[in-house]
N, C-alpha and C positions, 0 to 999 in steps of 0.2 A: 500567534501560531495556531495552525488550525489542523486537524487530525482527522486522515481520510484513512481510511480501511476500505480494503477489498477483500472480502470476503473469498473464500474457496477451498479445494482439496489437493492435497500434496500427490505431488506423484503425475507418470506420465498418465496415467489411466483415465486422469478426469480433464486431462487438457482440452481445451476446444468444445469443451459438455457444458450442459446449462449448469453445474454443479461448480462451478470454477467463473460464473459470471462478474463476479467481483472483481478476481484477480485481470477479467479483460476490460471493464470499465476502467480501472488504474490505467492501467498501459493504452487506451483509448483517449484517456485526459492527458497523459502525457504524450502521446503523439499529434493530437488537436493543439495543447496549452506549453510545451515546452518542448526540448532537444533530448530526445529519447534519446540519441550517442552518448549525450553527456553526462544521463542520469547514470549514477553508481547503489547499485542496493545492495546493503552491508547486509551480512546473515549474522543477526541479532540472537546468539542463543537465551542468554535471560530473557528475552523476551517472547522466546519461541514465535519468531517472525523476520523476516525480510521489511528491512527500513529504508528509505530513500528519504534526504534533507532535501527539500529545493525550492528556490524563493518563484514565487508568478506574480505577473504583474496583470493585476486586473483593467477590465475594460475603463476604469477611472484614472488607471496612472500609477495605482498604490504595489507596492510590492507585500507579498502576504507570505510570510515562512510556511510552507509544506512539510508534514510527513505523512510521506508515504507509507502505508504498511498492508505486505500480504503473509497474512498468519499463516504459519508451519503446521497447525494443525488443522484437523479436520472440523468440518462446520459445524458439530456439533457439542467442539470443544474448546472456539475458536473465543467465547467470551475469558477462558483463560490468560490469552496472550491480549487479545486487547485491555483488559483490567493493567496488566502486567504495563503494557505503556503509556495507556492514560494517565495513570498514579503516577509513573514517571517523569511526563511531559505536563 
């Protein structure tokens, strides 16, 4: 299992801003690497983050379990919630 975060800021304020880049390389891998319709991202409150499970299958064949995560919090608070899932997962 492998553990991607996107980093960014909550809120409509920082959508679309270089402040929020993370959260648009996620959603960039998953409209390149899988079925954005199909993805579901669960609002994790202990982990203060939005989580997405999904398996890819790499250029070799192999399927590789995904979690997706883009933290609830702010960037500069954001090592909170990823602690919170690593230790988890």
């Amino acid at each position: 299992m492998k553990l991607i975060v996107g980093l960014g800021n909550p809120g409509e304020k920082y959508e679309h801003t270089r402040h929020n880049l993370g959260f648009m390389v996620v959603e960039k891998f998953l409209k390149d690497y899988h079925d954005v319709e199909k993805t579901e991202w669960s609002d994790e409150k202990k982990f203060k983050a939005a989580i997405s499970q999904i398996t890819w299958r790499s250029k070799k064949g192999v399927d590789i379990p995904l979690v997706l995560v883009k933290p609830k919090t702010y960037m500069n608070n954001s090592g909170l919630a990823v602690s919170l899932i690593a230790s988890f997962y």
